[in-house]
C-alpha positions as CSV (number, residue, x, y, z in Angstrom):
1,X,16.1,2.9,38.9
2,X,15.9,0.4,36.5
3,X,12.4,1.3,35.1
4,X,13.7,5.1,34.5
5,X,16.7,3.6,32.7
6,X,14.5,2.0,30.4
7,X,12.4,4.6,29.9
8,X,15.2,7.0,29.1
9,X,16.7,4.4,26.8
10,X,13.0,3.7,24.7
11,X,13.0,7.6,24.6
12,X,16.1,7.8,23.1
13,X,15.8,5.1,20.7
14,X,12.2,7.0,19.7
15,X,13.8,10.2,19.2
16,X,16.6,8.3,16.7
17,X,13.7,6.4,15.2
18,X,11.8,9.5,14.0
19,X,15.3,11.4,12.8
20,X,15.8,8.5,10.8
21,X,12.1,7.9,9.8
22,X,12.4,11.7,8.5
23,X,15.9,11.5,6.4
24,X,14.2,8.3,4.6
25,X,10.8,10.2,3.3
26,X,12.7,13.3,1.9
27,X,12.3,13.6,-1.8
28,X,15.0,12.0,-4.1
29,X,16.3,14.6,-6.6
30,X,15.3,14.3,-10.4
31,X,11.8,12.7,-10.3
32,X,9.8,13.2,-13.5
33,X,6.2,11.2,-13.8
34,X,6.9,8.5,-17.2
35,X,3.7,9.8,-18.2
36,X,1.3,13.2,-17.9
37,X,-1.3,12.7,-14.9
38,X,-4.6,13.1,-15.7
39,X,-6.1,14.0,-12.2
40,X,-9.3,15.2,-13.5
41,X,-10.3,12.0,-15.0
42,X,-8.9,10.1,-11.8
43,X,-10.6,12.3,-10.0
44,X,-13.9,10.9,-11.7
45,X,-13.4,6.9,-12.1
46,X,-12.1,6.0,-8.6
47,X,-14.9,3.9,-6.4
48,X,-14.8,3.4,-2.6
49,X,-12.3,0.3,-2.2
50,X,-10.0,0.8,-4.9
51,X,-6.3,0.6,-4.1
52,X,-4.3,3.5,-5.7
53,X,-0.6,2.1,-5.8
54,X,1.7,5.4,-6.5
55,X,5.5,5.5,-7.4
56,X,6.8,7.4,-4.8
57,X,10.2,9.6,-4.9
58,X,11.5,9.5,-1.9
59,X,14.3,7.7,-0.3
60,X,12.4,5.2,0.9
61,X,10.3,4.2,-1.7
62,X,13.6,3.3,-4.2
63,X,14.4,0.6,-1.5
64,X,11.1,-0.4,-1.2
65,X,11.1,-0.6,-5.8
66,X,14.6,-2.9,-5.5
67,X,13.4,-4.8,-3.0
68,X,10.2,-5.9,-4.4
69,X,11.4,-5.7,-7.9
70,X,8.4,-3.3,-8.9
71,X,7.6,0.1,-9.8
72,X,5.0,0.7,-7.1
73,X,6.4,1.9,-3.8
74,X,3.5,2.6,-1.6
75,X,-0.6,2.2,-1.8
76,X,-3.7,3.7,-0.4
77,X,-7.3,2.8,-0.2
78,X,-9.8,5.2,-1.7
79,X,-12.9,5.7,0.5
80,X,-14.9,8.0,-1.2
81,X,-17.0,10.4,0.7
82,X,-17.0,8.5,4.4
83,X,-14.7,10.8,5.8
84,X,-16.1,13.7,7.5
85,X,-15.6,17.2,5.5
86,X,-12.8,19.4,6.8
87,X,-13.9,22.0,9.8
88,X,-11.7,24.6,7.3
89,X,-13.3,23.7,4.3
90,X,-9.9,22.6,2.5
91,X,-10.2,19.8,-0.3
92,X,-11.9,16.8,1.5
93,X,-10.0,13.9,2.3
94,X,-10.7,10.3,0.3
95,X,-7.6,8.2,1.2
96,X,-6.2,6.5,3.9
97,X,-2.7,5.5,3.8
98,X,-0.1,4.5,6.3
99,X,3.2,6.6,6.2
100,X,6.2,5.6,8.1
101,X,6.7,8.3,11.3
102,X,2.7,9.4,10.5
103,X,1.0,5.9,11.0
104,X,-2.4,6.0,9.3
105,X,-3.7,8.8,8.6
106,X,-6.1,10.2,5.7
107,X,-4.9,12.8,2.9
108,X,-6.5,14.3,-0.3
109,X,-6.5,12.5,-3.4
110,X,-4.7,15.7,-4.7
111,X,-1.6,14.5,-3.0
112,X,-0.8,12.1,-6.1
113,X,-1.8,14.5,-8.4
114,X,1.7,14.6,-10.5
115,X,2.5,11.1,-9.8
116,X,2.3,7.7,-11.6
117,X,-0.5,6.2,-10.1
118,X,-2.5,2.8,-11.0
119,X,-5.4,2.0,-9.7
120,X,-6.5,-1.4,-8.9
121,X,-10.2,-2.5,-8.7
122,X,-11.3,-5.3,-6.3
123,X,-14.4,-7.5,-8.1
124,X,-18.0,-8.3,-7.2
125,X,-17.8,-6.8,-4.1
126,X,-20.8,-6.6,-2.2
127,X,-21.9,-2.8,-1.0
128,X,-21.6,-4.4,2.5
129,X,-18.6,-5.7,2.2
130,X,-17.0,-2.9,0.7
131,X,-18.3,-0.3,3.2
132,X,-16.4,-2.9,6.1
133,X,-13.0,-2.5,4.1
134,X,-13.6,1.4,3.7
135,X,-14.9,1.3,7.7
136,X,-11.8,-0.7,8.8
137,X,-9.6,1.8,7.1
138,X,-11.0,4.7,8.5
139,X,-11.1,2.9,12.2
140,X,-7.3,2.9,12.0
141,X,-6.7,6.5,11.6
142,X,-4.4,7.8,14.2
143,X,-3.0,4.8,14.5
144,X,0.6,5.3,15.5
145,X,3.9,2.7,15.3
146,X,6.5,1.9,16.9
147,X,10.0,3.3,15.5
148,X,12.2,2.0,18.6
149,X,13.6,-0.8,16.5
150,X,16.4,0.8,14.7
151,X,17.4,-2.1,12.4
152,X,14.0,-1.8,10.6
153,X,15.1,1.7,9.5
154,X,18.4,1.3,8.8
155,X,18.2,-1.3,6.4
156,X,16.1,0.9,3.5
157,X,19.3,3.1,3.7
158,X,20.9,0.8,1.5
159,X,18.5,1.1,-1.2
160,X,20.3,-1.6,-3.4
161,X,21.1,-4.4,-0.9
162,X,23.6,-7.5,-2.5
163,X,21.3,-9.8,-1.8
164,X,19.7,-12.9,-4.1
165,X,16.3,-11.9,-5.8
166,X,14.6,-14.5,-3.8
167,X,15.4,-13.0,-0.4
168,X,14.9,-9.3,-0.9
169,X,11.0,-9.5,-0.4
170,X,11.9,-11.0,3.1
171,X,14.0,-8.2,3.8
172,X,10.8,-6.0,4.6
173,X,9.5,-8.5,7.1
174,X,12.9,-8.6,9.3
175,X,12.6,-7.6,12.7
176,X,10.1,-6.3,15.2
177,X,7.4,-5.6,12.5
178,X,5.9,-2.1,13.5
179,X,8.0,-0.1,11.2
180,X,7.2,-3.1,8.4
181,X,3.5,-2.3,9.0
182,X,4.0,1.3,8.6
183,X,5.8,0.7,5.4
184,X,4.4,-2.1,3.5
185,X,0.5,-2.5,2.4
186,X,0.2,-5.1,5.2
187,X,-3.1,-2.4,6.6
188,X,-4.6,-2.6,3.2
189,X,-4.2,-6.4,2.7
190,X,-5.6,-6.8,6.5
191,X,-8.9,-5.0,5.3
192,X,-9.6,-6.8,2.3
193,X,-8.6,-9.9,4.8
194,X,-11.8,-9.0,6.9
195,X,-14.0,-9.4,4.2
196,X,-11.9,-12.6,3.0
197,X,-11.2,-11.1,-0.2
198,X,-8.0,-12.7,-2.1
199,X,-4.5,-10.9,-2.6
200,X,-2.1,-13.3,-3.6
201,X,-2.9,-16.5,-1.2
202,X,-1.2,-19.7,-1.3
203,X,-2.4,-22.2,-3.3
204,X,-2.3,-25.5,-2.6
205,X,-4.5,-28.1,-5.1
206,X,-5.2,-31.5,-4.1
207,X,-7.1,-34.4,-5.2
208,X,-10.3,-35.4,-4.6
209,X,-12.2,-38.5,-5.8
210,X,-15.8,-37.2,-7.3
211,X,-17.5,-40.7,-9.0
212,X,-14.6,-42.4,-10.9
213,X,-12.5,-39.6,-11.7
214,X,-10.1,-37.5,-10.0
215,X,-10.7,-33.6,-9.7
216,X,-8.4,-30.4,-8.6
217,X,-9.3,-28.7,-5.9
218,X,-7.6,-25.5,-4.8
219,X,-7.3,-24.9,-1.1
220,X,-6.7,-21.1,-0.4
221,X,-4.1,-20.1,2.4
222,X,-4.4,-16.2,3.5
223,X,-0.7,-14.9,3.6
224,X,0.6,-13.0,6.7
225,X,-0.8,-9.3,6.5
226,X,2.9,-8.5,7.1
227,X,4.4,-9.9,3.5
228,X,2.3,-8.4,1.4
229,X,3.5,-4.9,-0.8
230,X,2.4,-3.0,-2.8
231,X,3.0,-4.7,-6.3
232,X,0.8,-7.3,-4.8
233,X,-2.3,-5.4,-5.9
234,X,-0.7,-4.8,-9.1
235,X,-0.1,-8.6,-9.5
236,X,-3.0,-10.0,-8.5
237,X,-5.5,-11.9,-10.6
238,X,-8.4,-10.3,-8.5
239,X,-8.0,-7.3,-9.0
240,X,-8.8,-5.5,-12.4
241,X,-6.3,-3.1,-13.9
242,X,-8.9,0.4,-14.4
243,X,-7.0,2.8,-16.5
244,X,-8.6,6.3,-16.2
245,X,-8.3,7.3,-19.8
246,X,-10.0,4.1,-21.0
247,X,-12.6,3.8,-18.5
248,X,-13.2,7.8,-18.7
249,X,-13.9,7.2,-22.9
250,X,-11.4,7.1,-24.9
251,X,-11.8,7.0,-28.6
252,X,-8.5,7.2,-30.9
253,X,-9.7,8.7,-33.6
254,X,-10.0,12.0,-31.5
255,X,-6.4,12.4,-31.1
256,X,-4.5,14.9,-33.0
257,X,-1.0,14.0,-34.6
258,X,1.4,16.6,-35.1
């Protein structure tokens, strides 16, 4: 008796999970790009790896801009050509992304198309390496979450919480965590975490005696996948900023002034 009262209860909190999992991804009215998209020459510069961080506009992603104080709202990893091609021959699919009530899945890079997008470029990486981070992506497609916890969707519907600067960030690692995995980057950082590739660690420098001087050492600590977002990308100092005009050629003096 007890075992079909909890199973009727997880149902029902599931089924109120996913209604409100669909009210926070409908589109916000009154989105306009800052700048044109150029997905042709996007299109062209991406590499397997890259994280492409996009300014979403819908409900959930103006919560997810206050809380983290940036413009980026959600971010995928581009894999290239290691997806199979589509049985129906549609446009093949080179990102995987997490959505919240999808769980990862992969999409066509035309999905952005009319969005502000940046694109940021992990360095040196080796072709090994950066065919495990496309490979752990990939692995995870299909991978569903958890919406039963009810408090980790209803806090984005107060997009502008009154709470101090300093505590909003940990506002999207409150409570059970699946829906916080589903939302946040946490997928992508654990990928570039399996190669050991930096984010935005910890740094802690002490001192070590080398002959008769002192020297700096920096110790790195590997956050929790769980806090990072996506203006992490954006922040960090290992990963290059690739603008698609400038990296596809860009010369000024081929402009035309009205």
């Amino acid at each position: 008796m007890q075992a079909d009262r909890n199973t009727w209860l997880d149902a029902q909190l599931d089924r109120l999970g996913r209604h409100l999992a669909s009210r926070l991804n409908r589109s916000c009215s009154g989105y306009q790009p800052y700048t044109p998209s150029d997905f042709q020459t996007l299109s062209r510069i991406l590499r397997p790896g890259d994280v492409l961080l996009v300014e979403g506009c819908e409900r959930i992603s103006t919560a997810i801009k206050y809380l983290t104080q940036s413009t980026w709202s959600h971010a995928a990893l581009f894999v290239g050509d290691h997806l199979p091609a589509p049985a129906d021959e549609c446009e093949p699919h080179q990102l995987v992304e997490v959505n919240l009530g999808e769980g990862c899945v992969s999409v066509p890079l035309s999905k952005y198309a009319t969005f502000n997008t940046r694109v940021c470029r992990p360095v040196d990486l080796t072709e090994k390496e950066c065919r495990q981070i496309t490979s752990f992506m990939i692995s995870r497609i299909g991978l569903k979450y958890d919406l039963r916890n009810v408090f980790d969707l209803l806090r984005y519907f107060m997009p502008t919480p009154p709470v101090p600067v300093r505590w909003r960030r940990r506002m999207l690692a409150l409570g059970s965590g699946d829906p916080t995995r589903a939302i946040c980057s946490s997928l992508i950082a654990q990928a570039f975490q399996s190669v050991r590739y930096p984010i935005l660690p910890n740094v802690t420098q002490i001192k070590t005696r080398k002959g008769s001087r002192y020297a700096r050492t920096e110790i790195l600590h590997i956050r929790h996948h769980s806090l990072f977002a996506p203006r992490d990308f954006d922040l960090s100092p290992y990963f290059e900023i690739v603008k698609p005009h400038i990296a596809g050629g860009f010369d000024h003096r081929r402009l035309k002034w009205a």
